[in-house]
N, C-alpha and C positions, 0 to 999 in steps of 0.2 A: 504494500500500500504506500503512496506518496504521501509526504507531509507536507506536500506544498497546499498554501492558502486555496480554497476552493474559491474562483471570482463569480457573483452574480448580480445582475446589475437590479439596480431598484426599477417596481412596477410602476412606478407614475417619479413624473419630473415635475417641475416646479412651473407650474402657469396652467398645470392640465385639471380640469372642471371633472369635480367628483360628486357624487355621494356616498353618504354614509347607511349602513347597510344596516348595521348592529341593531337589534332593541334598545332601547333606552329613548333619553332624552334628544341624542340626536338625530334618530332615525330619520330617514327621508331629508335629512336636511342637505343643502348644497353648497356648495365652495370651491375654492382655488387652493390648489398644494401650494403653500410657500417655502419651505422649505423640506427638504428629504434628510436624516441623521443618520450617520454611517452606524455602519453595524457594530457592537463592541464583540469581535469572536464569534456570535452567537448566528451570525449572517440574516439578521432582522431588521429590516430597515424601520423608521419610523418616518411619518407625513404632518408635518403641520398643517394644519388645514384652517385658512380663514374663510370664513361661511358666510354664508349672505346677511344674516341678521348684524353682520358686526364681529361677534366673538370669535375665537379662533381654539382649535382644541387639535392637540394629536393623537395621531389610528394608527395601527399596522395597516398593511396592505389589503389585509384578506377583509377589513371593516368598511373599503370602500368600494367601490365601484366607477369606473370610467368613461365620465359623458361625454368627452373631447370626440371618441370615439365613436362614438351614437348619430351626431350629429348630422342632419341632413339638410339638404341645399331648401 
């Protein structure tokens, strides 16, 4: 087995329109990734997300979802 670093790049970059997927309070809500957090070892990225209402909270990946993508003419 190699012990070289496994590289994987993070699932959203910074300007691309999400939402949040999770239950709770954010659900349904929408935003722009501002910033992405490197992983510490654990290969996890985290998203900042500033949302429409104002606030801004951070998600892993798997809590958001990708509108950038969606999007039609």
């Amino acid at each position: 087995m190699s012990n070289t670093p496994r590289t994987q790049k993070p699932r959203f970059q910074p300007g691309d329109h999400v939402a949040v997927t999770i239950p709770g309070v954010y659900r349904d809500k929408q935003g722009v990734v501002t910033d992405v957090s490197e992983p510490l070892g654990d290969f996890v990225y985290k998203y900042r997300v500033q949302l429409t209402d104002g606030t801004s909270a951070t998600f892993f990946g798997f809590e958001l979802r990708n509108l950038s993508e969606n999007k039609t003419a």
